[in-house]
KOLRO-171156 format. One record per residue (C-alpha): x, y, z; residue in three letters. Coordinates in pm, whole numbers, plus 50000, padded with zeros to 5 digits. Layout:
BEGIN
XYZala
...
//
This chain:
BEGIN
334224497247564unk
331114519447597unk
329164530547868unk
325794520547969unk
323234546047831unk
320444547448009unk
316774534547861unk
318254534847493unk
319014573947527unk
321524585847268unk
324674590047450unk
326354621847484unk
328434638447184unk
331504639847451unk
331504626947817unk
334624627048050unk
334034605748367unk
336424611248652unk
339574626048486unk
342184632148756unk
346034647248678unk
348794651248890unk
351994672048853unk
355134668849094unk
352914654249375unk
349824679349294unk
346944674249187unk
345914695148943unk
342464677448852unk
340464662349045unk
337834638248968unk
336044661248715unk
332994646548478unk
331514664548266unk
328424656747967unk
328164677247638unk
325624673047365unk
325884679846928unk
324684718346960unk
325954727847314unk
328164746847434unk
329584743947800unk
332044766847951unk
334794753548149unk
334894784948376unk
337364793948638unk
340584815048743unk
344044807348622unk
345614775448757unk
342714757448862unk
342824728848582unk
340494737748327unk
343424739348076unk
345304707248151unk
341484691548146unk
341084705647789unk
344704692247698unk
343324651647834unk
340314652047620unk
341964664847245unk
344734639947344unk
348384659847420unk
347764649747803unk
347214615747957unk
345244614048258unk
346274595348584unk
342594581948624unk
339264584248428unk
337534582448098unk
336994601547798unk
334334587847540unk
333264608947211unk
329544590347073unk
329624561947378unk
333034547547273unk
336114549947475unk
338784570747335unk
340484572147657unk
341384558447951unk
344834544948134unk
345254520947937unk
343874527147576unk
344114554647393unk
343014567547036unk
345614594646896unk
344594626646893unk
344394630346474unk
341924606046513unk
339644618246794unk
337904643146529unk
338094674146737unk
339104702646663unk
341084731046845unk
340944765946881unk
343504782947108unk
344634819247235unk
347724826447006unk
345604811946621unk
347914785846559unk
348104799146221unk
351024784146017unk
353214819745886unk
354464804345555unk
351154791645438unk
348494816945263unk
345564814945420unk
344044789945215unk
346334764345281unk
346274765645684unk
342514758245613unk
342784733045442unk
345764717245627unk
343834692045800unk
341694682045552unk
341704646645407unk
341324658745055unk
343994675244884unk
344384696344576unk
341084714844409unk
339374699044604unk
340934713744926unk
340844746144808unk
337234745944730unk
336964735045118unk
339024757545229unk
337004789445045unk
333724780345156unk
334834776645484unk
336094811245433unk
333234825445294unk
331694818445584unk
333534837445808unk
333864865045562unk
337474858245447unk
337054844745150unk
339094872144988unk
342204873045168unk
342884831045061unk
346444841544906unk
346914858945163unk
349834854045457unk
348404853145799unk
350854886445855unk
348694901845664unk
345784901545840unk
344784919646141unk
344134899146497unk
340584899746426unk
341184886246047unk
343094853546191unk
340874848646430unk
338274839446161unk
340664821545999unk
341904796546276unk
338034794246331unk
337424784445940unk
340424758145994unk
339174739446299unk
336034736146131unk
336754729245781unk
337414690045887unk
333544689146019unk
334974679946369unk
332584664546596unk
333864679346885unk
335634716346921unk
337754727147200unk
338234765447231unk
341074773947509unk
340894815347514unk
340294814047193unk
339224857247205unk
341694864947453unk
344254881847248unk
341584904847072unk
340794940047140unk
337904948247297unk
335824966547028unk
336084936146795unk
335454907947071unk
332164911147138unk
331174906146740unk
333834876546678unk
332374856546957unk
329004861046831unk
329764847546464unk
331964822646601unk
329104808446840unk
326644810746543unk
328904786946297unk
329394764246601unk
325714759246629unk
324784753546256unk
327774728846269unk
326134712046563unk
329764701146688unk
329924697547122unk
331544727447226unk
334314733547534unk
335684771247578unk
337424772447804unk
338124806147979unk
338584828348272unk
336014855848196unk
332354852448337unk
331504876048100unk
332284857647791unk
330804824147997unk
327834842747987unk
327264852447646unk
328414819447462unk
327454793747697unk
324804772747738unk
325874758348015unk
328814764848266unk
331024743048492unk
332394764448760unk
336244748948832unk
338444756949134unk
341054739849288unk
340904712049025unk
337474705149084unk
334004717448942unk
332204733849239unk
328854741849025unk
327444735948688unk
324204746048536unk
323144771948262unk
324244801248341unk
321174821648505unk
321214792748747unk
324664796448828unk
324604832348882unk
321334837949039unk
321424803949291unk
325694805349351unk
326984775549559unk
329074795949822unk
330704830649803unk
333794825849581unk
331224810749343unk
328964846649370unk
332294866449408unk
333894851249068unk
331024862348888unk
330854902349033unk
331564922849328unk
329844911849639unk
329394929050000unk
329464907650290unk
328024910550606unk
329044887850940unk
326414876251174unk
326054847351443unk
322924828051389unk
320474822251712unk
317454808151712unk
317974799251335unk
318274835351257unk
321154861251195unk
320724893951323unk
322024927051112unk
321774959651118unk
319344955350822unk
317134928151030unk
316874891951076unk
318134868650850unk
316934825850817unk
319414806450848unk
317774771750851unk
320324741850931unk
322774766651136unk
323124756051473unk
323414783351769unk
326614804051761unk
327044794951408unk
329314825051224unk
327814831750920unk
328194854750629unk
325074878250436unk
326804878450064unk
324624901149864unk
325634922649484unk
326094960249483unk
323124962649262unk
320884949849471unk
321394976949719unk
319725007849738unk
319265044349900unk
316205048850084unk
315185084050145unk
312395080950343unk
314005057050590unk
311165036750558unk
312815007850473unk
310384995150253unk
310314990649874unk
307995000249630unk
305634963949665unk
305934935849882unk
308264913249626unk
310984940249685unk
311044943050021unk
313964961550177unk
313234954750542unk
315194976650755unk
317115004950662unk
320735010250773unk
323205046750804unk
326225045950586unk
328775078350529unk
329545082650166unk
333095076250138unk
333295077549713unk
331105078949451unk
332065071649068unk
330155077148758unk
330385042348577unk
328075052048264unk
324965035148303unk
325175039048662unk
327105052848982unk
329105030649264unk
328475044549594unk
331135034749809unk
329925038250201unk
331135034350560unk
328285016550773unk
327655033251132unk
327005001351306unk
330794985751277unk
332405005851037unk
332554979450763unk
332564990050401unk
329394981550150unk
329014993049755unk
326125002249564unk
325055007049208unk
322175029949145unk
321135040048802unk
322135071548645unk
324215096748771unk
324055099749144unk
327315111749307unk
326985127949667unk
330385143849821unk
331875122950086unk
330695127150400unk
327155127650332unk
324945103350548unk
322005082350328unk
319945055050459unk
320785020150296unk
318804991450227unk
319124956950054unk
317334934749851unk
315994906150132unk
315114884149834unk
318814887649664unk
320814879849988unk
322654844250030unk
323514831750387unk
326774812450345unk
328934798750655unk
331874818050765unk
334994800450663unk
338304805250898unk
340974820950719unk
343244811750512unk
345024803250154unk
342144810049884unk
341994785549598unk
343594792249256unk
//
């Protein structure tokens, strides 16, 4: 019933091999695998209705998969045919909306899972709150708290059982802005020290970012890319990878001679053959305004290579830094920029740009069609 781990190598904390669900003929996961260790945290990353949800729901146990394999410590907890009930798969669960049980105080939705009861719950249940700084509201009702409060609250709960495994489906979503950033950090630093394997599961990048230590990048059903998350965003599979993660400009070339020509010079495009349509994919940020038309950056590692006239169409103030927003001379296409600071010429006025050579992806041009979801 367990796996074959590799030279004597512990196994993984969780590991789900293959899951696949279908709904009404769809399927809604498709062959997904994925490895998580005590201490880590992976993000399940991707835009609403691709799967990450229902592949949360498999592994704590309200969902059966069609196909695959869920083991927690090498032993099967899941597959078609057997299957250990979810009260017994110690995980625990963090989701969106708290959970929190409205005619319990706060002590007791802590210590509702626990195996001990009495004193001896309650003792639980405060240290768990002390921990997340809500030790005085115990007698308290969860009305009573702010979104903020219960959010430290359902976090106390799933981890007052010492759950070897915690699943987090938008567990911030619901919170305003201003208190989000700090929640997620406190809640990342308990789930560390408790060295449970983490899944959050979410839509943002942003939040991906900051809590993960690695990322599994899910469309369609499937996971397109996984990695930790500078290798995700600076080495992006294709251009709805790069585009989930910010704004992107693209520019369409046919490749010749294993090079795409542009208005802001050759590109390589190795493995393309001749007549190839492909696409430059390359972040606001890493163009730039050259006002000596030189085309050149300031040392050889930034080279701009050629420099190409744009008509300012908008520029915006963003705080740290201004969007440019400009129509290219050479086809009339549209391209953004961020520059630092405040920078906002009227429309109208021409300016030279260029682009970082060394930021640029060359990704083949895709016919058109329904985008994934």
């Amino acid at each position: 019933m367990s796996p074959p781990v590799p030279n004597g190598q512990i196994p993984p904390r969780l590991e789900i091999r293959n899951l696949v669900r279908d709904f009404d003929g769809r399927r809604v996961v498709d062959d997904v695998s994925l490895q998580i260790r005590p201490g880590q945290v992976t993000c399940l990353l991707g835009p609403s209705g691709c799967g990450k949800s229902t592949t949360l729901r498999m592994i704590a146990g309200v969902d059966m998969q069609d196909a695959g394999e869920i083991y927690v410590d090498g032993q099967l907890i899941c597959d078609t045919v057997f299957r250990v009930p979810p009260e017994q798969r110690s995980i625990g669960l963090m989701f969106q909306d708290f959970a929190l049980f409205p005619h319990l105080t706060v002590g007791k939705n802590v210590a509702f899972g626990l195996r001990c009861k009495g004193e001896e719950a309650r003792s639980r249940a405060e240290e768990m709150l002390r921990r997340v700084g809500m030790a005085r509201h115990i007698d308290n009702y969860p009305h009573e708290l702010s979104g903020g409060e219960q959010q430290r609250v359902a976090l106390a709960r799933a981890l007052a059982p010492q759950p070897k495994i915690m699943l987090m489906d938008e567990p911030f979503s619901g919170l305003d802005n201003r208190l989000r950033d700090g929640i997620r950090d406190d809640t990342l630093a308990l789930l560390k020290e408790a060295d449970a394997a983490v899944l959050l599961v979410t839509h943002e990048p942003e939040e991906a970012m900051r809590m993960a230590d690695e990322i599994a990048l899910m469309r369609d059903g499937k996971i397109v890319q996984q990695g930790a998350p500078y290798n995700i965003f600076r080495a992006p599979a294709d251009k709805a990878s790069m585009a989930f993660f910010s704004d992107i400009n693209v520019i369409e070339s046919e490749v010749h001679g294993a090079l795409a020509a542009t208005p802001f010079g050759d590109f390589l495009a190795p493995g393309y053959p001749d007549g190839a349509k492909v696409e430059i994919v390359i972040r606001p940020q890493h163009l730039g305004i050259d006002f000596d038309r030189n085309g050149i950056g300031p040392s050889p590692t930034l080279a701009r290579g050629v420099a190409a006239r744009g008509v300012v169409e908008r520029a915006r103030f963003m705080g740290k830094e201004s969007l440019l927003e400009f129509r290219m001379d050479h086809d009339g296409s549209d391209l953004k920029a961020t520059v630092p600071n405040v920078f906002l010429p009227k429309p109208g006025t021409p300016l030279w740009v260029t682009l970082r050579r060394d930021r640029c992806f060359v990704f083949p041009k895709k016919p058109a069609g329904p985008g994934g979801g």
